[in-house]
C-alpha positions in Angstrom: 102.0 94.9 133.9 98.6 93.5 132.5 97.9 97.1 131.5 101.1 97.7 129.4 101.1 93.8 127.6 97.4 94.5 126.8 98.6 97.8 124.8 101.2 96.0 123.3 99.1 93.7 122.0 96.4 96.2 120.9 99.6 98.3 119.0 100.7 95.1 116.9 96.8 94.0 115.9 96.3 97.6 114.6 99.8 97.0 112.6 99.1 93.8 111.1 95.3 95.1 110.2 97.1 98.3 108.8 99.6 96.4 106.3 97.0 93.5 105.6 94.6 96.1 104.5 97.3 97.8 102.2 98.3 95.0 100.9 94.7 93.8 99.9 94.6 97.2 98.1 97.3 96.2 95.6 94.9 93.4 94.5 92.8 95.4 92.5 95.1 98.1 91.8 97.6 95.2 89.6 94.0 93.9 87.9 93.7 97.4 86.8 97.0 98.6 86.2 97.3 95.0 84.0 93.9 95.9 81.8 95.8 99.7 80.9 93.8 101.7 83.5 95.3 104.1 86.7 97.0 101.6 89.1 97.3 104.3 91.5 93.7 105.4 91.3 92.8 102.4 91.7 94.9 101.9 94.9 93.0 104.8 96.3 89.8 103.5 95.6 90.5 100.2 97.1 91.7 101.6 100.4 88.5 103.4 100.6 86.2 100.7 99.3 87.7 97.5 98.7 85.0 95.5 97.1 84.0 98.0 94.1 87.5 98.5 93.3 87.7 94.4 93.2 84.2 94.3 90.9 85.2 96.9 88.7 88.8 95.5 88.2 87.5 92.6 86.8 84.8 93.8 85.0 87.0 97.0 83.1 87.3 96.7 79.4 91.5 95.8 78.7 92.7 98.9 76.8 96.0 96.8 75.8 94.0 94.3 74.3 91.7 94.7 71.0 87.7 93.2 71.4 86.4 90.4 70.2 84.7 92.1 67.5 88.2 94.0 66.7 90.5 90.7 66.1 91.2 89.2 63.0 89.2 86.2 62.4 91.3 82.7 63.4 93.8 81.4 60.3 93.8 77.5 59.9 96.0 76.9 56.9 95.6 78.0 53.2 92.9 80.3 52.2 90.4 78.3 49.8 89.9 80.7 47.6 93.5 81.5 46.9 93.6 79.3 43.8 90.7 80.7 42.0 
């Protein structure tokens, strides 16, 4: 009886590390998938190796999203030089 509870228990802790580890992949995967990159190659890279696909979420240029360099400088009201 000890035998068979301690598989039982064994069986469930491999489930609940199984779906805790897949859902931990779909951390980085959104980051990604958010900034206009592969959500789903970056599923497959965090199951692998969760903590560069984590780093290099957050550290991916945004494709949706011009640079800082690209925007248009900030309005605040009327141009000065409109009446000249």
């Amino acid at each position: 009886m000890v035998v068979a509870m301690s598989g039982l228990v064994g069986f469930i802790a491999w489930v609940l590390f199984v779906a805790v580890w897949i859902a931990l992949a779909f951390w980085p995967a959104r980051v990604a998938g958010r900034k206009g990159h592969s959500f789903f190659g970056y599923f497959i890279l965090s199951l692998i190796f969760w903590p560069l696909a984590l780093i290099l979420a957050y550290v991916v240029k945004d494709r949706g999203r011009p640079g800082m360099l690209d925007a248009p400088a900030p309005s605040f009201g009327p141009d000065p030089t409109d009446g000249l």
